[in-house]
VEXDREN-2710 file (C-alpha; in Angstrom, 1 decimal):
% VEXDREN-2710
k/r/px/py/pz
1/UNK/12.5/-31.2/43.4
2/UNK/11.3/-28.2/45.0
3/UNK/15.2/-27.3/46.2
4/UNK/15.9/-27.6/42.5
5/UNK/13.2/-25.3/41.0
6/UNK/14.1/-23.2/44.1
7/UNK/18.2/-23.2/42.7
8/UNK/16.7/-22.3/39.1
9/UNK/14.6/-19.2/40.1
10/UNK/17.8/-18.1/42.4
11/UNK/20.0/-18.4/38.9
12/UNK/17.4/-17.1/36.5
13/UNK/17.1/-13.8/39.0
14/UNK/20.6/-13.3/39.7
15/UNK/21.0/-13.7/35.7
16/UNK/18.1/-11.2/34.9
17/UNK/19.7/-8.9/37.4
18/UNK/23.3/-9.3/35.7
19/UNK/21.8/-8.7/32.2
20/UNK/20.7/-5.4/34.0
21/UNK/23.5/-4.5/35.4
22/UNK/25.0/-4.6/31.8
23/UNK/22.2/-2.7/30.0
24/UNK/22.8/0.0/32.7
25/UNK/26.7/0.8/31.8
26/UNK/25.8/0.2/27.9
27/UNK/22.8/2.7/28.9
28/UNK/25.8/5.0/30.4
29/UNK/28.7/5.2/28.2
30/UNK/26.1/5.4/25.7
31/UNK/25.0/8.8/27.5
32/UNK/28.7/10.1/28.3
33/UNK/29.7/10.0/24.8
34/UNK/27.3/10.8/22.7
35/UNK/28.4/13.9/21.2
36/UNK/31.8/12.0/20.2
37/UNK/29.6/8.9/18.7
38/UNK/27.4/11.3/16.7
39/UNK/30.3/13.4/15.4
40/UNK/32.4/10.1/14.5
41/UNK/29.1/9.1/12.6
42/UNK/28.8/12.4/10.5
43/UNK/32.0/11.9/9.5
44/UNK/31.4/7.9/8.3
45/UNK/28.3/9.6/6.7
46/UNK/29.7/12.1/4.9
47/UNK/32.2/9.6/2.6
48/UNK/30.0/8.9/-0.6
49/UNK/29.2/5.4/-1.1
50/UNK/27.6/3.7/-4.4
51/UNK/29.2/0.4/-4.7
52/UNK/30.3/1.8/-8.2
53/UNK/32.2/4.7/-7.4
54/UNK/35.0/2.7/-6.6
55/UNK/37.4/5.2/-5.1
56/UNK/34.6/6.4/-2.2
57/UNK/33.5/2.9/-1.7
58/UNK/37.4/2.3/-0.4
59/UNK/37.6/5.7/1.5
60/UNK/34.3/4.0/3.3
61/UNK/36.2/0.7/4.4
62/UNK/39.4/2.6/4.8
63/UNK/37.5/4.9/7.6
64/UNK/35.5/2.0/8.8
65/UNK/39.3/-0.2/9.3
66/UNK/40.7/2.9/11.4
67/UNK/37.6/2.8/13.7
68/UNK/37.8/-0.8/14.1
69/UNK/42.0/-0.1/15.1
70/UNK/41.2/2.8/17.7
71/UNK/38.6/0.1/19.4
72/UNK/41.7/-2.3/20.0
73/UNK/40.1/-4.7/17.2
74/UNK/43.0/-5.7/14.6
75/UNK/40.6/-5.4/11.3
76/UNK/41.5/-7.0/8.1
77/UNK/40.4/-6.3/4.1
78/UNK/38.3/-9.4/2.8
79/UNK/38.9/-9.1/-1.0
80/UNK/37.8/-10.5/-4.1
81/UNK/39.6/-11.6/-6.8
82/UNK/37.7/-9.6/-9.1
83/UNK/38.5/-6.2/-9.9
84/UNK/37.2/-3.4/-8.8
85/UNK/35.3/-5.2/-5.8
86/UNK/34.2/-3.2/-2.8
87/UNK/36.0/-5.2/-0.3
88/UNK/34.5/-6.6/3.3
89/UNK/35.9/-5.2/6.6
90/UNK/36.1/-7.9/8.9
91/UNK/37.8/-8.2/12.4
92/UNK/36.8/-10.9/15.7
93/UNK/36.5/-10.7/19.7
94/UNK/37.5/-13.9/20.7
95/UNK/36.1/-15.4/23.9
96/UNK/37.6/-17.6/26.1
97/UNK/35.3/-20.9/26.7
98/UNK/32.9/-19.5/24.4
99/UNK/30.9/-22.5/22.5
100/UNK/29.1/-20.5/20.3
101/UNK/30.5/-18.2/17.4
102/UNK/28.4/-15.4/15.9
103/UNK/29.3/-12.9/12.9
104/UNK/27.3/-9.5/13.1
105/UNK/27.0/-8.3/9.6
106/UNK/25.7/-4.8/8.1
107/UNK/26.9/-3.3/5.1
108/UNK/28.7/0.2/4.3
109/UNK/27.4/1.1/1.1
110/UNK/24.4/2.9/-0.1
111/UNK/21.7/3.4/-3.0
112/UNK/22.6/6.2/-5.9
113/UNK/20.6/9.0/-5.7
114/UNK/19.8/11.9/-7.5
115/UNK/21.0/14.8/-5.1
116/UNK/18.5/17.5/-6.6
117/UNK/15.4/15.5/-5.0
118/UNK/17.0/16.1/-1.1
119/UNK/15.2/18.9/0.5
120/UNK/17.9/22.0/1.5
121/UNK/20.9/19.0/1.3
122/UNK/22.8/17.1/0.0
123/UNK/23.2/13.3/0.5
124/UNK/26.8/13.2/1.6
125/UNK/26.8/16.4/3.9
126/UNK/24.4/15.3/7.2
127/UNK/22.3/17.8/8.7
128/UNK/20.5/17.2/11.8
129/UNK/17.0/18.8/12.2
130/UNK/14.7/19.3/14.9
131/UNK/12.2/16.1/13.9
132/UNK/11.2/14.7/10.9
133/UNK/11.2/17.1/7.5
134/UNK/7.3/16.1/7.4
135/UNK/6.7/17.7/10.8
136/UNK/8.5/20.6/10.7
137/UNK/11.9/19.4/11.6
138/UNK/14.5/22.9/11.9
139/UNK/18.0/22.8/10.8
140/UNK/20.2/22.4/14.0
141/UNK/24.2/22.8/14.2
142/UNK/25.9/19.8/15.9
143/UNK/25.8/20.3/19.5
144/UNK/28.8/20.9/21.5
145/UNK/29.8/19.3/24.1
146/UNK/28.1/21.3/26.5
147/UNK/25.0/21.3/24.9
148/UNK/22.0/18.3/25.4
149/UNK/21.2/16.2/22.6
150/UNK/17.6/15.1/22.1
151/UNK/17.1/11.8/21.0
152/UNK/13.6/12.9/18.9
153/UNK/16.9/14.8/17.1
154/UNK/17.0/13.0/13.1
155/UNK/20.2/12.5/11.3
156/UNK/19.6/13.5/7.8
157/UNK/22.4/11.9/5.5
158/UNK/22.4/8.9/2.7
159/UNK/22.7/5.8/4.5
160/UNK/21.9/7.5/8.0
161/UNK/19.5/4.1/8.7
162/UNK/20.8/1.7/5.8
163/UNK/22.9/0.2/6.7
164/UNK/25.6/2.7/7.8
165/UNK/23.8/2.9/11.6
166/UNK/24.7/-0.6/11.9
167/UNK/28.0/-0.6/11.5
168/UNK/27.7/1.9/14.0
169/UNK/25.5/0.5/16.4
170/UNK/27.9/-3.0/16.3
171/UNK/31.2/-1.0/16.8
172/UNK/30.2/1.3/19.6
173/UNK/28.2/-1.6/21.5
174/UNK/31.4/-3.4/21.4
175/UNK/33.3/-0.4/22.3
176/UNK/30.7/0.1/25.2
177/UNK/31.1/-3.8/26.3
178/UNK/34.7/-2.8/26.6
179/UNK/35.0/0.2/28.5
180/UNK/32.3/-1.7/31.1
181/UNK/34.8/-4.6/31.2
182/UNK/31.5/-7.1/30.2
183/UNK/33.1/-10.0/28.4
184/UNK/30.7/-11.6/25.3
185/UNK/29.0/-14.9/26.0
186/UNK/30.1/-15.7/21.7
187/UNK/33.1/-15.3/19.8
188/UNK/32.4/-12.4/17.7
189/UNK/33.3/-11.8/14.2
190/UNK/32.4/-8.4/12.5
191/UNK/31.5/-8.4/9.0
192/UNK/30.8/-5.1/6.8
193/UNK/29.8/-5.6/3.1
194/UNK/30.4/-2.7/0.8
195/UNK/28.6/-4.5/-2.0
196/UNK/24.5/-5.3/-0.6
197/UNK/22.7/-2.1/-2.6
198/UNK/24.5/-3.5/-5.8
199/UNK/22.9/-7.0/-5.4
200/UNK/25.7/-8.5/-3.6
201/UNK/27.1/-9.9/-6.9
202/UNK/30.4/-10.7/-5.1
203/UNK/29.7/-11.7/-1.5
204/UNK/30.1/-15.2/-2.7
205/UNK/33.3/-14.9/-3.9
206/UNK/34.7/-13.6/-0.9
207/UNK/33.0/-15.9/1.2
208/UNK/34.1/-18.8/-0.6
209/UNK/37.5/-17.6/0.1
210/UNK/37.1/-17.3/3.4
211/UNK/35.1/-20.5/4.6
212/UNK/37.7/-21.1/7.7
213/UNK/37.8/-17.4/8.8
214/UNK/34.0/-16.9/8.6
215/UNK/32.6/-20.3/10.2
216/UNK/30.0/-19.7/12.7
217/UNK/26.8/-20.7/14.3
218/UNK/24.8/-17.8/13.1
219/UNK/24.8/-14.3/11.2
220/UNK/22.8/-11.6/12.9
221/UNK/22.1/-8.9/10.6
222/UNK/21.9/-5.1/11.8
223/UNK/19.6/-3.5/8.7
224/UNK/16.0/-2.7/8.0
225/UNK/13.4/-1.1/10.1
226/UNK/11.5/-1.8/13.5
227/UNK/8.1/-2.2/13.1
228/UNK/5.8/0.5/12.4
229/UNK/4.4/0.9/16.3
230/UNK/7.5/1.9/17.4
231/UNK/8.3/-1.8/18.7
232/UNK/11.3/-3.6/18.2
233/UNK/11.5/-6.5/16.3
234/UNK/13.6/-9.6/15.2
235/UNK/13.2/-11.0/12.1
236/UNK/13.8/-14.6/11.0
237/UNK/13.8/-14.5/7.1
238/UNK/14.1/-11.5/4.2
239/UNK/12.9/-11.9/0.8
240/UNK/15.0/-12.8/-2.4
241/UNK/15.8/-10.0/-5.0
242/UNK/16.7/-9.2/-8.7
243/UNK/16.3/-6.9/-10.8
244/UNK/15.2/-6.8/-15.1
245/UNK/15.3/-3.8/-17.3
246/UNK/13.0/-3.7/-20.3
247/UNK/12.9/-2.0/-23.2
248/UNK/10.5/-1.9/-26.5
249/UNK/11.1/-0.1/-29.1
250/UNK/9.5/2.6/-32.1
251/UNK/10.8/4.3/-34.3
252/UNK/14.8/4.3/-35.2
253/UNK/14.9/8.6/-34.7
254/UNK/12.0/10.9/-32.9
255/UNK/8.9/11.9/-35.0
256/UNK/7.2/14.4/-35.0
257/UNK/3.5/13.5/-33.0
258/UNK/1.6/16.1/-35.3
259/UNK/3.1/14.0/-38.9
260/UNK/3.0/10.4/-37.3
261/UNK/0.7/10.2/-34.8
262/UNK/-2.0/7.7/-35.3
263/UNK/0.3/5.9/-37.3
264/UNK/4.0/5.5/-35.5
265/UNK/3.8/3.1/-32.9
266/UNK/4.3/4.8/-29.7
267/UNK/6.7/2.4/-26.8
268/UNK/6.0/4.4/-24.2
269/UNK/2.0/3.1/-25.0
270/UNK/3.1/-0.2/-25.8
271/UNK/5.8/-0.3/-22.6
272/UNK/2.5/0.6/-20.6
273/UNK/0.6/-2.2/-22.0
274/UNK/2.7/-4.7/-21.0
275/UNK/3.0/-3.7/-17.5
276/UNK/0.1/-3.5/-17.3
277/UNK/-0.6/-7.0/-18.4
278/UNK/1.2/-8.3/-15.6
279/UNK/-0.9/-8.2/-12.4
280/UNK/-4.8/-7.7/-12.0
281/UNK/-6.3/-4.4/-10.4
282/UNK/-6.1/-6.4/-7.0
283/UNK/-2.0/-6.1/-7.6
284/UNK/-1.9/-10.3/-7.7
285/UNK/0.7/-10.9/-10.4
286/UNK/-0.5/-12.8/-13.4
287/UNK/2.2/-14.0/-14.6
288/UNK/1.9/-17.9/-15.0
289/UNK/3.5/-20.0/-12.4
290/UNK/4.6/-16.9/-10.1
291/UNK/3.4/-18.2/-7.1
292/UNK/3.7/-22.3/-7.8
293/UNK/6.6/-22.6/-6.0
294/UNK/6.0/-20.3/-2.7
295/UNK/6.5/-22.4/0.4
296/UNK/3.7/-22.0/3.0
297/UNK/4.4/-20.7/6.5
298/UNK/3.8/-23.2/10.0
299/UNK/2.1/-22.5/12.1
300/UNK/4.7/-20.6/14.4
301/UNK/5.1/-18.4/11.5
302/UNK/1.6/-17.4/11.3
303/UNK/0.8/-17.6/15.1
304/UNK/3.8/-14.7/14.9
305/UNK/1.7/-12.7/11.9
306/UNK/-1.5/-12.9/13.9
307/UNK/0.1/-11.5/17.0
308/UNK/2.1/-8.7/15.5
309/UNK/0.2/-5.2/15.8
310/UNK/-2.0/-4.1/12.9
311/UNK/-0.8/-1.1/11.8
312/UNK/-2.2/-0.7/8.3
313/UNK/-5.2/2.1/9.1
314/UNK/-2.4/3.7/11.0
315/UNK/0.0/3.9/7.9
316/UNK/-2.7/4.3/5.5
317/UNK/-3.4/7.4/7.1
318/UNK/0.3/8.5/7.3
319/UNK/0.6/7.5/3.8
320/UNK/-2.7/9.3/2.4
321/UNK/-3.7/6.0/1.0
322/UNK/-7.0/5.8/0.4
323/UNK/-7.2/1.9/-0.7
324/UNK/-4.3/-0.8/-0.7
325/UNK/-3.8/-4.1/-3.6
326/UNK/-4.2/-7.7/-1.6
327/UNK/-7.7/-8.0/-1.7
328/UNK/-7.9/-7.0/1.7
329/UNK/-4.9/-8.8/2.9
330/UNK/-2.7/-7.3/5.6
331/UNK/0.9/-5.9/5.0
332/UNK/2.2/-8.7/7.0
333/UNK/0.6/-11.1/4.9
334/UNK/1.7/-9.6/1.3
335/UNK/5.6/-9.7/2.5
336/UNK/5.3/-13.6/2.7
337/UNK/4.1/-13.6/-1.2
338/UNK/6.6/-12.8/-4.1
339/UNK/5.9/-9.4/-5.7
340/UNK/6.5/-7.4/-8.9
341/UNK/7.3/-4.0/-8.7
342/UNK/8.2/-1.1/-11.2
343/UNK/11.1/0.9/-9.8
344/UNK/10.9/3.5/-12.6
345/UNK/9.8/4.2/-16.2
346/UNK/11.6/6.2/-18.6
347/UNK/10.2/7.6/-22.4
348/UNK/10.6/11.2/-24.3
349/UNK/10.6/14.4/-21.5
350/UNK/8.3/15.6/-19.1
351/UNK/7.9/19.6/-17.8
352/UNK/9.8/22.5/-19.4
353/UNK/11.3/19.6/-22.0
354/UNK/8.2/17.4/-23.4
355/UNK/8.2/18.0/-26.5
356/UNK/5.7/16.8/-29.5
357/UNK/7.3/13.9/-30.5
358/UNK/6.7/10.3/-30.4
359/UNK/9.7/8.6/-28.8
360/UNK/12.0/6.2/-30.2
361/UNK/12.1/3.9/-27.3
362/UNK/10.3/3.0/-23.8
363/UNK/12.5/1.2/-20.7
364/UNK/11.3/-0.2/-16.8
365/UNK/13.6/-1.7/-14.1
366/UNK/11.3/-4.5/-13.0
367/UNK/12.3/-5.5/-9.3
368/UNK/11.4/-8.8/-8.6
369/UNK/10.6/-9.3/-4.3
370/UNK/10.9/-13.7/-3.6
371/UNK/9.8/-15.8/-0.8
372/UNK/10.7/-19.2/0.4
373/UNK/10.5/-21.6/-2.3
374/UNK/11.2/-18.8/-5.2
375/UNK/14.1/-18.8/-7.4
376/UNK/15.1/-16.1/-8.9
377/UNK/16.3/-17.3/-12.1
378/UNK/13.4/-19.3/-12.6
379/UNK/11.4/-15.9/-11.8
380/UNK/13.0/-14.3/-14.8
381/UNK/12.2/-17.1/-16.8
382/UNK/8.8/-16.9/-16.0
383/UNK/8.7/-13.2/-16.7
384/UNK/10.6/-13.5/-20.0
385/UNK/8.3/-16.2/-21.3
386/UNK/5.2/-13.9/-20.5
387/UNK/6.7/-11.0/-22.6
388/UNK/7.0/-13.2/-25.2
389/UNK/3.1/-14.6/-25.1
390/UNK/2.4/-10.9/-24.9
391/UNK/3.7/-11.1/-28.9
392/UNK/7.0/-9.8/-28.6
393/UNK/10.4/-10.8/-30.1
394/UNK/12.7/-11.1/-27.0
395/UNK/16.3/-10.0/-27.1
396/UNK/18.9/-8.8/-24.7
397/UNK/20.4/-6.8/-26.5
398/UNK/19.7/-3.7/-29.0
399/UNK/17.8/-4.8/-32.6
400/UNK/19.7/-5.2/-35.5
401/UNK/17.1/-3.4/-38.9
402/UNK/16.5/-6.9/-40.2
403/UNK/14.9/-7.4/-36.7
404/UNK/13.2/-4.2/-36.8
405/UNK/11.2/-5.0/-40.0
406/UNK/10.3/-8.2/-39.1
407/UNK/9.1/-7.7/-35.8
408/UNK/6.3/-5.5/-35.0
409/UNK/7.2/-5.7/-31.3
410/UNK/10.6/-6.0/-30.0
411/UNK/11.2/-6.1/-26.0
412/UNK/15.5/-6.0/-24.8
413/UNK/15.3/-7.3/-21.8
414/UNK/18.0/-8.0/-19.2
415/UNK/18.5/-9.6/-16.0
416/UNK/21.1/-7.1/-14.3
417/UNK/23.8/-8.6/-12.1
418/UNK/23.5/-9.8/-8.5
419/UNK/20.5/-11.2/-7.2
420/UNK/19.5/-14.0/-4.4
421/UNK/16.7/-16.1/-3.0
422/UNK/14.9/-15.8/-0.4
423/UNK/16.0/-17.0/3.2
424/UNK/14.1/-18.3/6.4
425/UNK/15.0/-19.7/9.6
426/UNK/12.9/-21.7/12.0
427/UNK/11.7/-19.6/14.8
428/UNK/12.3/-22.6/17.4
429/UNK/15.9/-22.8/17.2
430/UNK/17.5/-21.8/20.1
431/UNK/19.5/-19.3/18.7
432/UNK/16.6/-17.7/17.6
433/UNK/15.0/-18.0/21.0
434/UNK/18.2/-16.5/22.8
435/UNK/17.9/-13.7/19.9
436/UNK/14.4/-13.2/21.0
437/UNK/15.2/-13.0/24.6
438/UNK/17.7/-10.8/24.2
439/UNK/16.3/-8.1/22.0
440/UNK/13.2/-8.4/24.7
441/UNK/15.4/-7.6/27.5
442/UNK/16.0/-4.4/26.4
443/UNK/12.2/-3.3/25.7
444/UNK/9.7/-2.5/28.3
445/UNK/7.6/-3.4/25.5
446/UNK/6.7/-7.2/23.8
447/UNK/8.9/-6.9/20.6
448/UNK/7.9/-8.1/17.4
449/UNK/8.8/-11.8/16.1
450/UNK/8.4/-11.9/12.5
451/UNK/9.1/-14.8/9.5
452/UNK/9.8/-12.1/6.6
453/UNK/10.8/-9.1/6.4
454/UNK/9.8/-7.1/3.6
455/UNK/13.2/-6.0/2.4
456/UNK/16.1/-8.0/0.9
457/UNK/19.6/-9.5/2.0
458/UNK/21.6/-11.8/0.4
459/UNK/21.3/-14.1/3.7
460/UNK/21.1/-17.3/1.2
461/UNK/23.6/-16.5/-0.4
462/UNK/25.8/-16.5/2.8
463/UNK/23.8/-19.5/4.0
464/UNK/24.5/-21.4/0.8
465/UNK/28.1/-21.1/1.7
466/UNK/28.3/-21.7/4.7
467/UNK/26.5/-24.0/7.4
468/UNK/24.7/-21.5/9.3
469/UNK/21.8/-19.6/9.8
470/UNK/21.1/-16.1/10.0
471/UNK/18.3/-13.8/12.1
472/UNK/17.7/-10.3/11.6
473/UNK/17.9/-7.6/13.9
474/UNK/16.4/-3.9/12.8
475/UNK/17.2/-0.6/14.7
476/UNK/16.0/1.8/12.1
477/UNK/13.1/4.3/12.3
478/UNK/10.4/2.7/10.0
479/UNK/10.0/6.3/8.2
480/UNK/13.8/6.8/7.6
481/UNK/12.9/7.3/3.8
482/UNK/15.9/4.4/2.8
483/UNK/16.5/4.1/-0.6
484/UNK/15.0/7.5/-1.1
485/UNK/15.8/11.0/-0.7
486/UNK/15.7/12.6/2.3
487/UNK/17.3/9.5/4.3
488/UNK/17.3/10.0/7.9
489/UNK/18.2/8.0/11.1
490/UNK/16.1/8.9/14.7
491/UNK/18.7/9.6/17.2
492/UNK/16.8/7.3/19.5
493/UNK/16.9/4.4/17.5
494/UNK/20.4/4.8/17.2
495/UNK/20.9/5.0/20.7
496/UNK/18.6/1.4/21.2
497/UNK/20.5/0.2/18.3
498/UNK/23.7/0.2/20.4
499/UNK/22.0/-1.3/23.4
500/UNK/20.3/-4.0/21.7
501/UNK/23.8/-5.3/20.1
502/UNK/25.2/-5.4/23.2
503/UNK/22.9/-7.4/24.6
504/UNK/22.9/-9.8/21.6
505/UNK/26.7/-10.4/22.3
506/UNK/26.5/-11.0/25.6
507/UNK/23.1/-13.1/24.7
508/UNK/23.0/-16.5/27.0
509/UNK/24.6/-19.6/25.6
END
């Protein structure tokens, strides 16, 4: 017995010091080609890439199929049948003897955004600055080749951290893996959706016709942030996502707020109203049945909450908040509950164009955050049904007069295209403990294990395809402002980003 645990120790330190050995060429080519990595990134970053602007979104997976052929990978176009349908980039790394396939996933395209909110930029021409824009980051030029690069350095471009650094990090840890002649312990299949900031409407469809090709053990997804200290994390489920616009109505044409006020009905006071109806000053929605169907976390799951770092006075003061909804609930805790959220809210002019006049109508996007246990159809439902008890006639479409003059309130609303539930995987698996262990050895600090992330994927709709299971790995900066102006991607994180995928495909069997 005690020659036995005597063998084991011998093999788990001549593994550990392998793994090292690896993380020490990744750390290396990593460090001799930087300045080509970063300028071959500007360049992915500097293709536009809203889902709907279909002739960008196919410059995106043509430039993402040529970096996959100078790698030595023979890439392939996953399309839909549909029209019009950003297509998936896909391309393997067979193993030898492997027993385990993986696909890594991230996703090429990127939120719409209005360019005149970017600060001395515009989205699709990167800059890199100094640090952050909040403190005091300076414009730089790209470095030449003789010139250092500092890894504080931010990348300032749309999609800089979601989700176009994953692709990234994925291709050039595979590119490292090969120039260090380190062969994967999986069969690797690379995956890039061009359709995830639309809702994913047709990942489905281009799944389904691809069951053979894409059969695996597990996804593991390259999107989202580390955790707020700084620490890296992986990430065992994401919420479920959809998204409702709303619209109530006045008037048929503009009138005058001197003539008709007090007596016009005014949407933008009666859009208000509503939304306001629907959660409490605490920020719990109260819309009936919301949370019936949430399913509670195990224990693991909550052991992993309680053990994460607290960081909410930390962001708080970051954030200049000086209170938070959740009746005193941590962050952690509020990302395992399904949440309602207004995205934006549109009525008359604001600034140099308000004007005196009571609009004619008042419109919300409603985004609508799921858990375990949520569907997101029956979430609509739900919301639907509580306009209506709120008195309104509910349509999707717009009113016809007869409609007008019978109903004193009239609310459009419509469930946009693309949304999925939520998705979870046990923690105890053991591809979520060789995850774990591999994303560990390469931290000198304890990462972060979490249930939920915060954000969305469409992981169930890939898991309702297919037998497998999926675990999500971040490298982003958490301030990386995604989905918002002013996107940016730490250098760093980029640089940890590549190391951690390497180890995850070379992750013990």
């Amino acid at each position: 017995m005690r020659r036995l645990k005597l063998i084991l120790i011998i093999a788990l330190l001549g593994q550990s010091v392998f793994a090292q050995t690896n993380q020490d060429k990744i750390k290396q080519y990593r460090r001799t080609n930087e300045h080509e990595i970063l300028r071959e990134f500007v360049n992915l970053l500097s293709i536009p890439n809203v889902a709907s602007d279909h002739e960008n979104v196919r410059r995106n997976a043509a430039f993402i199929f040529e970096m996959m052929k100078r790698r030595g990978l023979e890439p392939r176009l996953l399309e839909a049948k549909t029209a019009n349908v950003p297509p998936a980039v896909y391309a393997e790394w067979k193993t030898p003897g492997a027993t385990r396939t993986i696909v890594l996933y991230a996703h090429y395209d990127g939120q719409p955004t209005d360019p005149k909110q970017w600060t001395g930029m515009l989205p699709w021409q990167p800059v890199l600055r100094s640090a952050a824009l909040e403190a005091g980051g300076k414009l730089l030029s790209l470095p030449n080749i003789s010139e250092s690069i500092n890894p504080e350095w931010r990348l300032y471009a749309r999609s800089a951290s979601d989700d176009k650094a994953g692709v990234m990090a994925i291709l050039t840890a595979f590119t490292a893996l090969k120039a260090g002649d380190i062969k994967p312990t999986s069969n690797i299949k690379f995956f890039f959706e061009g359709e995830e900031e639309a809702g994913s409407p047709h990942l489905g469809e281009i799944i389904n016709l691809n069951k053979d090709l894409l059969a695996s053990d597990a996804w593991i997804i390259c999107d989202g942030p580390v955790h707020q200290s700084g620490r890296k994390q992986a990430v065992f489920g994401v919420r479920g996502d959809t998204n409702v616009d709303v619209t109530v109505y006045g008037a048929k044409r503009p009138l005058h707020s001197g003539h008709y006020g007090n007596w016009a009905p005014n949407p933008a006071a009666i859009l208000t109203r509503l939304l306001a109806s629907m959660k409490d000053d605490a920020g719990r929605v109260t819309i009936a049945g919301w949370y019936d169907d949430t399913q509670p976390l195990g224990e693991a799951e909550q052991r992993a909450i309680a053990e994460a770092p607290q960081y909410d006075a930390e962001l708080k003061t970051q954030l200049g908040l000086a209170g938070t909804e959740g009746s005193g609930k941590s962050l952690l805790e509020l990302i395992n509950l399904p949440s309602l959220n207004i995205n934006g809210m549109s009525s008359g002019d604001v600034g140099s164009l308000a004007r005196n006049v009571i609009p004619t109508t008042a419109s919300a996007v409603l985004d609508l955050r799921l858990v375990k246990g949520n569907d997101y159809r029956r979430q609509v439902a739900r919301l639907t049904e509580h306009i209506r008890r709120q008195g309104f006639y509910v349509i999707d479409r717009e009113p016809t007069d007869e409609e007008r003059l019978k109903h004193a309130l009239i609310a459009k609303v419509v469930h946009r295209s693309g949304g999925y539930n939520a998705e979870r995987t046990p923690m105890d698996l053991p591809i979520s403990l060789a995850v774990s262990e591999a994303v560990q050895a390469t931290s000198a600090q304890p990462i972060v294990r979490l249930p939920t992330a915060g954000g969305s994927l469409p992981l169930s709709i890939i898991t309702e395809n297919l037998r497998t299971v999926t675990v999500t790995v971040p490298i982003a900066n958490y301030d990386n402002n995604q989905h918002a102006e002013n996107e940016n991607i730490r250098l760093q994180n980029l640089w940890d980003g590549i190391e951690t995928f390497a180890a995850l495909m070379t992750m013990k069997q």
